[in-house]
Residue, then its C-alpha position, 0 to 999 in steps of 0.5 A: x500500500x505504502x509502496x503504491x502511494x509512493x509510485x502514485x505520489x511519484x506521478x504526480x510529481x512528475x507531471x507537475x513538473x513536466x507541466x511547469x517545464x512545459x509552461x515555463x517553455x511556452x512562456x519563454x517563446x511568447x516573450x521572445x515573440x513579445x520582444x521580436x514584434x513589439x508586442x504585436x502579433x507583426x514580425x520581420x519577414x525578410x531584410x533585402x537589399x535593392x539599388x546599386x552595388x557599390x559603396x553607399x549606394x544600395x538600401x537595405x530593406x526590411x519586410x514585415x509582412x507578405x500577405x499577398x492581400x495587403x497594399x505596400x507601405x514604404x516608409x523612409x527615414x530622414x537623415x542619418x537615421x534608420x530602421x529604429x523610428x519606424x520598427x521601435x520606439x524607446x519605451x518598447x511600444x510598437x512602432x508603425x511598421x508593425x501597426x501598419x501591418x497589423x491593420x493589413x498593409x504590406x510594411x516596408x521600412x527603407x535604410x537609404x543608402x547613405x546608412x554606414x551600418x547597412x554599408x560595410x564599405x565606405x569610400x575614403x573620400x567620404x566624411x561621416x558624422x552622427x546624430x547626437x540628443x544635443x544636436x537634435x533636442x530643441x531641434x526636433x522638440x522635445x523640449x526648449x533644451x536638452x534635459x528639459x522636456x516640454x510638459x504636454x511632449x508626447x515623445x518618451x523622453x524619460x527612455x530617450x537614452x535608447x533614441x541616441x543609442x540608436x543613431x547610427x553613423x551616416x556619410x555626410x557627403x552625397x551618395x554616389x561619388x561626390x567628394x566630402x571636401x565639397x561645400x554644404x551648397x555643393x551637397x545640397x542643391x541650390x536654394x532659389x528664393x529659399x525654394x525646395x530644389x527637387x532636380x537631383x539629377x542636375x543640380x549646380x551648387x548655390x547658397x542657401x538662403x532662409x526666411x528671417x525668424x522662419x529657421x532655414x529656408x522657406x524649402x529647406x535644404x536638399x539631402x535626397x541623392x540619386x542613390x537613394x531616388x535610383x534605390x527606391x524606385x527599385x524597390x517600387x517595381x518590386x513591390x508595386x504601386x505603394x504608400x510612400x511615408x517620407x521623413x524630414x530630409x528624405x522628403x526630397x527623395x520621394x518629391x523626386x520618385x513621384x515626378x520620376x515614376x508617379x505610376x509607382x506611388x499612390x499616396x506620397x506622405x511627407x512627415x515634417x519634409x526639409x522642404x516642399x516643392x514650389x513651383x510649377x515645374x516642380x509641383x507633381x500632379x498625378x500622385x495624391x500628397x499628404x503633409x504630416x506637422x507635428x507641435x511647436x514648430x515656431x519654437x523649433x524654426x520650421x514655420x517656413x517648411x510648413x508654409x512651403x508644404x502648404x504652398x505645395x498643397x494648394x497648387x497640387x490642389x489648383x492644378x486637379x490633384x488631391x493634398x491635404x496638409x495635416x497639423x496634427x496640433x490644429x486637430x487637437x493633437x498636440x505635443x508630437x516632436x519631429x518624431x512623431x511616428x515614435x510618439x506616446x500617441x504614435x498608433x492614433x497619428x498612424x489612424x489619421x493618416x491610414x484614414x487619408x490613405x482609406x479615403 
């Protein structure tokens, strides 16, 4: 009897501590799964590469879904950043690479070529640099300084830590062959009248100008290359006609892939571009164009930019095509810093846009 309450008692404890192996192992993968997609059920599908061969002249691009239902989503970050603001935020909240997908868009985040981490090789005539939270504090508005965040900030700023992290090193000359000893005109593009030069393929050096207490000029600076148009123009024959989601100095890129192909753009959304096209001849008609403005641009000296992509709207407008400008604060959201797709209300400026996009 004693010896059969022992085998029985054996049992027992077997099974208990199988099912807690079991558990603990079930527990383990589903954080994992946690952590590889933010939370969501989105997860990476594939990292490629399209564009050039040469050094600084590919992209490196990540998919996080391949449902053939789907419609793409491009999203390109602005300068000297990468991946991070579209697939993470600092606080470990989804990012809108995964919340776009998880409301059936095909997401695809874009590395320009001009990300030294996506590039192993580096020519020796290019100069790098690196964003640092000094640099990019009161300019992208987290706060007045550094240190002191504004008190309505929707940007986590109590984990910035793991924004400057994130930054990657990034080459400070043009992509594809221009020298680094060249001037800051040479490797921006013109500034006629303080407008957005968008023709990247044949631009002459010239000197910036800017708008008396309106920041940098009215256009602001161009930073696209034709490495980077020539990239993502590859990418969009892969994937099709897409939403392309543009940030900050990569605005340029995309003004210059909707006058190129607008057959492979559907909706061409701008997210705080340096700059919008304001002229005639470089206005695009053929692709819908929407603006994205977040908080406390007079503080952070981009009231010019704005007005620039406004001017844009109202001549696409004008001339039969369909933009809008979005300023998230004069619809009562309020407290976005120029990375607003990283953003404590991050998901609900992702539902204002796909709303754009679905209308």
């Amino acid at each position: 009897m004693k010896e059969s309450y022992i085998h029985r008692l054996k049992d027992e404890s077997t099974k208990i501590v199988l099912a807690a192996f079991f558990l603990t192992a079930m527990s383990v993968a589903a954080f994992t799964a946690f952590q590889t997609s933010g939370g969501s059920g989105s997860e990476l599908q594939e990292v490629f590469y399209t564009g050039g061969e040469g050094p600084q002249e590919r992209a490196e691009i990540y998919q996080y879904s391949n449902s053939e239902e789907g419609e793409p989503v491009v999203m390109v970050p602005g300068l000297g950043l990468d991946e991070y603001i579209y697939t993470d935020t600092p606080d470990g909240r989804d990012g809108w690479a995964q919340i776009f997908d998880e409301n059936g868009y095909n997401s695809y985040v874009y590395n320009p070529p001009n990300i030294v981490d996506s590039n192993e090789t580096v020519n020796d005539s290019m100069s790098t640099s690196q964003w640092s939270l000094g640099r990019a504090w009161s300019k992208w508005g987290f706060g007045p300084q550094q240190g002191e965040a504004y008190e309505d900030s929707k940007y986590p700023v109590a984990q910035i830590q793991d924004l400057e992290n994130n930054f990657p090193q990034y080459t400070s000359g043009m992509s594809g062959g221009s020298k680094s000893g060249s001037s800051q005109a040479d490797r921006t593009g013109s500034q006629r009248g303080g407008q957005f030069d968008g023709n990247l393929s044949d631009q002459k050096g010239g000197q910036q100008s800017s708008r008396s207490g309106q920041g940098s000029a009215q256009g602001g600076s161009r930073f696209g290359s034709q490495a980077s148009t020539e990239a993502l123009i590859d990418l969009l024959e892969r994937t099709g006609p897409a939403t392309v989601i543009v940030h900050s100095a990569e605005g340029a890129t995309g003004f210059e892939v909707a006058r190129q192909r607008p057959d492979l753009i559907e909706t061409l959304v701008a997210v705080e571009p340096v700059g919008c096209p304001e002229t005639q001849s470089q206005v695009f008609n053929d692709t819908e164009f929407v603006a994205v403005y977040g908080d406390y641009v007079q503080d952070r000296g981009q009231t010019g930019r704005k007005q620039a992509c406004e001017t844009t709207v109202e001549m696409v407008n004008q001339n039969g095509g369909t933009a809008e400008m979005v300023s998230l604060p004069d619809m009562g959201v309020k407290g976005n810093s120029h990375l607003l797709m990283q953003g404590e209300n991050n998901e609900e400026i992702g539902e204002i846009i796909m709303d754009r996009l679905e209308g």
